[in-house]
C-alpha angles and dihedrals in degrees: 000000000000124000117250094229147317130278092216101039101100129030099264094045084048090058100048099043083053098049095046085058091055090053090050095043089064088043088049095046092048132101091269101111111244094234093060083044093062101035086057092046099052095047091052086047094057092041087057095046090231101153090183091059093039090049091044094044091041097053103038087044093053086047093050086061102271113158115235096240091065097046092046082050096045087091089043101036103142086051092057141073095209102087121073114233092262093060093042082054095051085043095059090037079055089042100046094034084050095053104046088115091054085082099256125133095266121235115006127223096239092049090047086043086049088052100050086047087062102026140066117219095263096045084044082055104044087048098053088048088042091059097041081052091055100044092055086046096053090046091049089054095047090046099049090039092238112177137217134213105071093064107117111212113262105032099087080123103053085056089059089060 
């Protein structure tokens, strides 16, 4: 599979990838834990069936220090005892704000009601941005074929330019 073309091959795709990486710079350096970052990250990005996100939020997960057994259940995650009740309640806010197109109601109450439980107002905030990003991002990478398997952990930001 090769991929159809850069991002940041030309002047416009250089811009908006930039500036997608700033969006997500100010998601990345809020209150959200990092852990609940990556795990949503990396759901969306399966549901989405973008190998280049999974690859690039597996990997940098794992080198951030989480464990194998959470990343192999993220897929799986209400049928596993390894996530804490907040991040069950950012992965069905990633789950329900991914599928809105599946024809499904959105976001449900309960799992709204789930979030707030867990999350202040600037963290709620940061993880339904962090989601939307995502989910551009996954769609970028489906539409342009971009594959996963070659990113190193950590250089998330090299590839931004």
């Amino acid at each position: 599979m090769e991929p159809r073309m850069s991002l940041f091959a030309n002047e416009t795709g250089a811009k908006l990838g930039k500036r997608i990486f700033a969006v997500s710079q100010v998601i990345h350096e809020s209150a959200l834990p990092k852990p609940t970052q990556e795990l949503v990250q990396l759901r969306a990005s399966q549901i989405n069936g973008c190998g280049f996100c999974v690859d690039i939020h597996g990997k940098d997960a794992a080198a951030a220090g989480e464990s194998a057994t959470r990343l192999n259940l993220v897929a799986a995650w209400r049928h596993s005892d390894v996530f804490t009740e907040a991040e069950r309640a950012a992965l069905a806010l990633a789950e329900e704000g991914t599928r809105i197109g599946d024809g499904r109601e959105g976001v449900s109450d309960a799992t709204w009601d789930r979030v707030r439980k867990h999350y202040d107002e600037d963290q709620a905030i940061a993880l339904v941005a962090l989601i939307a990003m995502i989910n551009a991002t996954n769609r970028l990478g489906v539409i342009l074929n971009n594959v996963g398997g070659a990113y190193e952990p950590g250089n998330l930001a090299s590839i931004a330019g």
